[in-house]
mmCIF file as gemmi writes it, N, C-alpha and C atoms, coordinates in Angstrom:
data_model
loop_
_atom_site.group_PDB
_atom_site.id
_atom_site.type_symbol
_atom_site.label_atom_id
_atom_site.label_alt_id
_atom_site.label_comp_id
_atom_site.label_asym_id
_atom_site.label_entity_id
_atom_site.label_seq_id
_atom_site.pdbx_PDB_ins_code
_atom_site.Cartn_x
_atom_site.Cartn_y
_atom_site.Cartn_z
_atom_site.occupancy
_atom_site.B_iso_or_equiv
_atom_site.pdbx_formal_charge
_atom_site.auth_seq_id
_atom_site.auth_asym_id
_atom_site.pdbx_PDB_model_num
ATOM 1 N N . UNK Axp A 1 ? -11.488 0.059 17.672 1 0 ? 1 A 1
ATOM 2 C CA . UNK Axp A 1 ? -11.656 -1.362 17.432 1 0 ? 1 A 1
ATOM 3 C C . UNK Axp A 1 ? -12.916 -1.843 18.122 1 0 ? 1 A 1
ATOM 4 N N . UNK Axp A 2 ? -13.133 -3.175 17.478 1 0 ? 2 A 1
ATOM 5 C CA . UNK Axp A 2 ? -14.859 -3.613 18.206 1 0 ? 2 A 1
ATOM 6 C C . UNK Axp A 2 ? -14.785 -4.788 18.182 1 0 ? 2 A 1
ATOM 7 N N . UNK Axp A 3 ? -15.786 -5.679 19.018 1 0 ? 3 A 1
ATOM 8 C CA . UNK Axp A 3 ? -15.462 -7.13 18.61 1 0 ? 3 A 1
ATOM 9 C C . UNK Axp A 3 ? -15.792 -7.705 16.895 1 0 ? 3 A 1
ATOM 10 N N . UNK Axp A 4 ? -15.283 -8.025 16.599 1 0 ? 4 A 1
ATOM 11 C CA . UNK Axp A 4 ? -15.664 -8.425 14.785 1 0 ? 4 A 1
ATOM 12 C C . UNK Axp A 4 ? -14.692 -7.663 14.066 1 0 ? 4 A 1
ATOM 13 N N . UNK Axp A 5 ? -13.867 -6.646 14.476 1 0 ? 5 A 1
ATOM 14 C CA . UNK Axp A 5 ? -13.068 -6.052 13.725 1 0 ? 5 A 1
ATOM 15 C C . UNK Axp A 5 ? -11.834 -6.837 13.009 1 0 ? 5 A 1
ATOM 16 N N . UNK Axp A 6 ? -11.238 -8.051 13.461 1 0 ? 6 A 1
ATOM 17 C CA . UNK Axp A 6 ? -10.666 -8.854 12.862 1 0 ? 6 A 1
ATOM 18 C C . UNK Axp A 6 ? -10.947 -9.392 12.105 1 0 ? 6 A 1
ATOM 19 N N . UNK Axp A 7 ? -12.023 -9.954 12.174 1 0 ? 7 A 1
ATOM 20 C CA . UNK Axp A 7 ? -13.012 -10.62 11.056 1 0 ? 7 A 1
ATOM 21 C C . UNK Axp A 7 ? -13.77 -9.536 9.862 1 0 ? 7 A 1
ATOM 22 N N . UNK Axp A 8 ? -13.873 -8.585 9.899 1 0 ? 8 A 1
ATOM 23 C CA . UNK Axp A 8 ? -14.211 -7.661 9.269 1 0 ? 8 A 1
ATOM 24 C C . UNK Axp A 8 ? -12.838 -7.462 8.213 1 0 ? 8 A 1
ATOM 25 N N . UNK Axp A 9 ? -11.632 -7.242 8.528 1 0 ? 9 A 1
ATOM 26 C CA . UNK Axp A 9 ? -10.475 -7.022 7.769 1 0 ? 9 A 1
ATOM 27 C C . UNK Axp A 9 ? -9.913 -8.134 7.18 1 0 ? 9 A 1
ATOM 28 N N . UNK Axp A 10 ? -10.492 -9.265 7.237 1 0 ? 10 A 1
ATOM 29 C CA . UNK Axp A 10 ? -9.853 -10.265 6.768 1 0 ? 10 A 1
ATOM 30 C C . UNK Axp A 10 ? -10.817 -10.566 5.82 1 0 ? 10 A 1
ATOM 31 N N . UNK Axp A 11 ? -12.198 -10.189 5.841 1 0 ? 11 A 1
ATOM 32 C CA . UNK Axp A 11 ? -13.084 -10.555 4.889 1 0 ? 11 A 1
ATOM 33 C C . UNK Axp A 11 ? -12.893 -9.794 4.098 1 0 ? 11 A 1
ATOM 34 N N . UNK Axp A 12 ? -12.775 -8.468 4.605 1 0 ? 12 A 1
ATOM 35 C CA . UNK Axp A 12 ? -12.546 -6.984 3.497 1 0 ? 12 A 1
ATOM 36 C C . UNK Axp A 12 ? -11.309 -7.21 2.685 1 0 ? 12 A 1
ATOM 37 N N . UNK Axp A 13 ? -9.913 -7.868 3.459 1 0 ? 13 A 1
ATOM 38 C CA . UNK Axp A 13 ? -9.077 -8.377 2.314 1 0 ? 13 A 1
ATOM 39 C C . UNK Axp A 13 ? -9.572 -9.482 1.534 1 0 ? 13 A 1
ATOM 40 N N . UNK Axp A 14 ? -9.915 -10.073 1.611 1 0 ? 14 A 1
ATOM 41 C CA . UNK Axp A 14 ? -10.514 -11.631 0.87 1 0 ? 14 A 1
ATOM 42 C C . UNK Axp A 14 ? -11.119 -10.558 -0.681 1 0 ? 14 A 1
ATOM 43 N N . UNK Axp A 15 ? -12.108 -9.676 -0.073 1 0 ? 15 A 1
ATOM 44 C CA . UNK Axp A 15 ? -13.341 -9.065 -1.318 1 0 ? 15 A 1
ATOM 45 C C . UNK Axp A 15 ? -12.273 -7.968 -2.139 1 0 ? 15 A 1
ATOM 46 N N . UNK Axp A 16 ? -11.639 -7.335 -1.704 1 0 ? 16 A 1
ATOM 47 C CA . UNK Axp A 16 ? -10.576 -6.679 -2.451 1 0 ? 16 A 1
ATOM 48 C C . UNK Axp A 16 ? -10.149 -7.276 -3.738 1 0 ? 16 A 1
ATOM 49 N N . UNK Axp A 17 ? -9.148 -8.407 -2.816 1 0 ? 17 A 1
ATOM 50 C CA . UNK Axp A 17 ? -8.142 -9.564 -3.686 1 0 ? 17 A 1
ATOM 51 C C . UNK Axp A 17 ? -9.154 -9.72 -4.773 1 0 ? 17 A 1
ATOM 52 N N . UNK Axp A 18 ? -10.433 -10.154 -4.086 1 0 ? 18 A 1
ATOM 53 C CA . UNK Axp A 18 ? -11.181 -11.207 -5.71 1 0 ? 18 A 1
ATOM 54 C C . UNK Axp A 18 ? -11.585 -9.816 -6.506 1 0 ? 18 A 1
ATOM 55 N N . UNK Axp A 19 ? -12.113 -8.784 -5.72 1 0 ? 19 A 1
ATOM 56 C CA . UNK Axp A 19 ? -12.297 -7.396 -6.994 1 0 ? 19 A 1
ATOM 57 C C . UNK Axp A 19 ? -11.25 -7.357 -8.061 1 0 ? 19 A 1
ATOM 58 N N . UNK Axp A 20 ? -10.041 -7.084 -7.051 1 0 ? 20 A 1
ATOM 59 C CA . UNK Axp A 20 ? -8.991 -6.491 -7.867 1 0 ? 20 A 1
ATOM 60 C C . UNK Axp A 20 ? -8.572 -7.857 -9.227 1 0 ? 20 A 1
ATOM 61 N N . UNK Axp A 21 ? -8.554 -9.218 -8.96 1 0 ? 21 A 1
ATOM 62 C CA . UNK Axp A 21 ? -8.021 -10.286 -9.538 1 0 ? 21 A 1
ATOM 63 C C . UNK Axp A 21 ? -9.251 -10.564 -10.769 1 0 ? 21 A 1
ATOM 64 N N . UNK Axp A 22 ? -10.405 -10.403 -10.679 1 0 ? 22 A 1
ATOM 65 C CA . UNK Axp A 22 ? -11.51 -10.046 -11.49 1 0 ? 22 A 1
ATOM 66 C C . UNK Axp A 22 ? -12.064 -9.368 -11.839 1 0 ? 22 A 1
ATOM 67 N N . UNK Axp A 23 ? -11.472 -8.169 -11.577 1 0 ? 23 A 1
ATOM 68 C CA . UNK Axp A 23 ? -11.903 -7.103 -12.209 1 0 ? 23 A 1
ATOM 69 C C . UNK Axp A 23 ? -13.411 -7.008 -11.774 1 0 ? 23 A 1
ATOM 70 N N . UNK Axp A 24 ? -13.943 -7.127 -10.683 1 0 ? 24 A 1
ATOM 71 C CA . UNK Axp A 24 ? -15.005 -6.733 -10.216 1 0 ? 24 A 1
ATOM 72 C C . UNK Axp A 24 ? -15.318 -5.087 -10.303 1 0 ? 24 A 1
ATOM 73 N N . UNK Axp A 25 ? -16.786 -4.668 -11.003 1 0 ? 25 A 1
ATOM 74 C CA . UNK Axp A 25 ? -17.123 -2.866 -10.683 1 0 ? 25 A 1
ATOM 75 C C . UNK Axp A 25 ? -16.63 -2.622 -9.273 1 0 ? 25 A 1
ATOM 76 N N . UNK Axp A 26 ? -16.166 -1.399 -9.286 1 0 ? 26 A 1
ATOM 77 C CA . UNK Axp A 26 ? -15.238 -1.115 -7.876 1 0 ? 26 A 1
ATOM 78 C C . UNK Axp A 26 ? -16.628 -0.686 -7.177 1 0 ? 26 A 1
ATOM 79 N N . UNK Axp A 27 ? -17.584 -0.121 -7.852 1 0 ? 27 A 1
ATOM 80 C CA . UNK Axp A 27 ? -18.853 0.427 -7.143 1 0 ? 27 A 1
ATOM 81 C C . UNK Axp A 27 ? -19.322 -1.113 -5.998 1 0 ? 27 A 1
ATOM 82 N N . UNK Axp A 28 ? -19.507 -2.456 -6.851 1 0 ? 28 A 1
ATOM 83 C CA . UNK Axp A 28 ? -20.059 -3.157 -6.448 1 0 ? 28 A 1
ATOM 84 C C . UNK Axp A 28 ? -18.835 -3.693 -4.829 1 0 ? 28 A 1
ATOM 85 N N . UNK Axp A 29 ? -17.696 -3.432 -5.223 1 0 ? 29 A 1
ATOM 86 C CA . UNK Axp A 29 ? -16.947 -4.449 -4.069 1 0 ? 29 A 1
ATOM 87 C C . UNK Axp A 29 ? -16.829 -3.047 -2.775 1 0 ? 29 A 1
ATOM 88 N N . UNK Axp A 30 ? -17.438 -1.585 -3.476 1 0 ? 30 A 1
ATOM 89 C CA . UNK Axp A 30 ? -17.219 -0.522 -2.07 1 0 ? 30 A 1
ATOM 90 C C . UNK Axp A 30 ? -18.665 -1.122 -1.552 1 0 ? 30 A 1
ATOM 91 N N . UNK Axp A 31 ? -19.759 -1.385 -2.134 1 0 ? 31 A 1
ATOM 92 C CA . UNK Axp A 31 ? -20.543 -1.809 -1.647 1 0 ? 31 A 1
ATOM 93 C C . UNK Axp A 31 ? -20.91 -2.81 -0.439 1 0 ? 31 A 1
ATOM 94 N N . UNK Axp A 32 ? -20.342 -4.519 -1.202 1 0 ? 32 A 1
ATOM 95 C CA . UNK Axp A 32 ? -19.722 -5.014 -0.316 1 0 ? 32 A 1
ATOM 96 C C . UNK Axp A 32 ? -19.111 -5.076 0.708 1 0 ? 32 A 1
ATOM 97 N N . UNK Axp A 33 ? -18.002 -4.151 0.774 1 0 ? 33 A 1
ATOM 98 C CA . UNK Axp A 33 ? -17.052 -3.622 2.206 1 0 ? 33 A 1
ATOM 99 C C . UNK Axp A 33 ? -18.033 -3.056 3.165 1 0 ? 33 A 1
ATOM 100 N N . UNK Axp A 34 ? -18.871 -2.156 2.54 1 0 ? 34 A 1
ATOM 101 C CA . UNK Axp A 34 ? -19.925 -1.584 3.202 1 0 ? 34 A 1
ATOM 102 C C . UNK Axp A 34 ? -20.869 -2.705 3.793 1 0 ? 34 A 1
ATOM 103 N N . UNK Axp A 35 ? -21.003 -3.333 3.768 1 0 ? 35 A 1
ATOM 104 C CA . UNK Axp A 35 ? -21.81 -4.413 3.907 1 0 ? 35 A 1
ATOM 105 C C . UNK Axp A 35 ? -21.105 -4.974 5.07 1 0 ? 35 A 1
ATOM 106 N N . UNK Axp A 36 ? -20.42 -5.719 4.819 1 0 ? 36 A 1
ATOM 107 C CA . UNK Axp A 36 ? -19.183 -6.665 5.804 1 0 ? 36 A 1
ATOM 108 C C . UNK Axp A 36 ? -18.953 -5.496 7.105 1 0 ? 36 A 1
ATOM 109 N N . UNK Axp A 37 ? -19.107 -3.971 6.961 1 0 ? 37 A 1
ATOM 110 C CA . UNK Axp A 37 ? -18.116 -3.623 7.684 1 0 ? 37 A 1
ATOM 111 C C . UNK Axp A 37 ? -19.705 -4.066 9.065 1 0 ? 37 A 1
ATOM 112 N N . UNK Axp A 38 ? -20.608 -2.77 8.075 1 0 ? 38 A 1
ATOM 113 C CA . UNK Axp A 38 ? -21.965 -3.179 8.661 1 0 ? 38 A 1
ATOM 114 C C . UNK Axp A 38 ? -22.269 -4.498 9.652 1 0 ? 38 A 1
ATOM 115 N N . UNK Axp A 39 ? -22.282 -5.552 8.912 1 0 ? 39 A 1
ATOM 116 C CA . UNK Axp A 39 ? -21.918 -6.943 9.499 1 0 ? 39 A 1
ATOM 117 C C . UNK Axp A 39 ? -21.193 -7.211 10.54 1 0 ? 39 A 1
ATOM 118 N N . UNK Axp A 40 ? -20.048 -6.582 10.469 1 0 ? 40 A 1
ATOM 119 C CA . UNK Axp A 40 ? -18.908 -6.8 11.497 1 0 ? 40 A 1
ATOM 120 C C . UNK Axp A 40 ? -19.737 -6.493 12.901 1 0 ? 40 A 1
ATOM 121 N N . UNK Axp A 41 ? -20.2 -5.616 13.486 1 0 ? 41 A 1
ATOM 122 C CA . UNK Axp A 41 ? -21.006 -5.042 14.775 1 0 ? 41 A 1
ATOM 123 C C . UNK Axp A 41 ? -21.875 -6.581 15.429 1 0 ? 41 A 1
ATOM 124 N N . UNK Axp A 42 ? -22.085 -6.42 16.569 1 0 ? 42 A 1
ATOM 125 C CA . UNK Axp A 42 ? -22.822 -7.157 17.194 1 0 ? 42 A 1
ATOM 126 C C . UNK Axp A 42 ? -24.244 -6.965 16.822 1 0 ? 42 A 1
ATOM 127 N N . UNK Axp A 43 ? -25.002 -7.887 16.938 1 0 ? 43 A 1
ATOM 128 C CA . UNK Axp A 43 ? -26.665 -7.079 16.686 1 0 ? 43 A 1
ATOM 129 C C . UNK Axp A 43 ? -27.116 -6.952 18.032 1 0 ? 43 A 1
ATOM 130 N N . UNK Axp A 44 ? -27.795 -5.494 18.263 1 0 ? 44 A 1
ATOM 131 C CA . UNK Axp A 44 ? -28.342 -5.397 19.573 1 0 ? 44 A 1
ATOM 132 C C . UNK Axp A 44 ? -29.15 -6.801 20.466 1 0 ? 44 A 1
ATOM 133 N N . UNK Axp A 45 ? -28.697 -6.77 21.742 1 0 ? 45 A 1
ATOM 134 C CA . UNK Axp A 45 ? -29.76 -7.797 22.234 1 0 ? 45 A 1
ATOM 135 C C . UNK Axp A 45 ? -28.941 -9.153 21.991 1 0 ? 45 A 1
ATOM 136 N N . UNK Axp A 46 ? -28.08 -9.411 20.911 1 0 ? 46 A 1
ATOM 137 C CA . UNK Axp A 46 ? -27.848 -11.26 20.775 1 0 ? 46 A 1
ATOM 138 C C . UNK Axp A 46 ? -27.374 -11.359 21.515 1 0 ? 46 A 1
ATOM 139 N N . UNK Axp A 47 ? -26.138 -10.889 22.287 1 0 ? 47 A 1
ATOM 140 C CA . UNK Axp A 47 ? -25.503 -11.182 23.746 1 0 ? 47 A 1
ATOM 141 C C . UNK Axp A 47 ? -26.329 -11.523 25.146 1 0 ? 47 A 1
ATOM 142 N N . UNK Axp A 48 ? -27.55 -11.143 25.253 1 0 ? 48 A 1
ATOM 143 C CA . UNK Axp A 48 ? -28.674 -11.762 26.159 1 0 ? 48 A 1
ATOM 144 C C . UNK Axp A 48 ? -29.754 -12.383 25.743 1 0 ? 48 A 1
ATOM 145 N N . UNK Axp A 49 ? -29.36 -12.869 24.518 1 0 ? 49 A 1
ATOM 146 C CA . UNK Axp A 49 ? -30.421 -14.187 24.224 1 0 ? 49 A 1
ATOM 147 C C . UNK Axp A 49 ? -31.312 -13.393 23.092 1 0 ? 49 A 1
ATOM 148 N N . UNK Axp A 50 ? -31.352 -11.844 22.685 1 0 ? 50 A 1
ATOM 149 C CA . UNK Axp A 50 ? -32.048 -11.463 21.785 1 0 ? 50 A 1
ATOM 150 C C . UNK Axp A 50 ? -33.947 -11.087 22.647 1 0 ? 50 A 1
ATOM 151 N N . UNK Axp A 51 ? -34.282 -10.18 21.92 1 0 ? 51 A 1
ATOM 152 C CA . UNK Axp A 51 ? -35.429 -9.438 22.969 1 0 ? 51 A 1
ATOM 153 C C . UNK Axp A 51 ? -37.149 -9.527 21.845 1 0 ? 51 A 1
């Protein structure tokens, strides 16, 4: 687990639901997840003001 990991699974359910309910390309919503999970992480440095 990491900080954002909650927020990461709740977005990843959110993009599922609307794939699966619209028939979204599954390519495009693994993409997505990929994205969000990416997202989820801290970015180096923002915790001290960024460098």
């Amino acid at each position: 687990r990491h900080d954002g990991y909650m927020a990461f699974q709740q977005a990843a359910s959110d993009r599922i639901n609307l794939g699966l309910t619209e028939k979204h390309d599954a390519g495009r919503v693994v993409a997505d997840l990929n994205r969000l999970f990416v997202k989820s992480f801290p970015t180096p440095g923002a915790a001290a003001g960024g460098a």
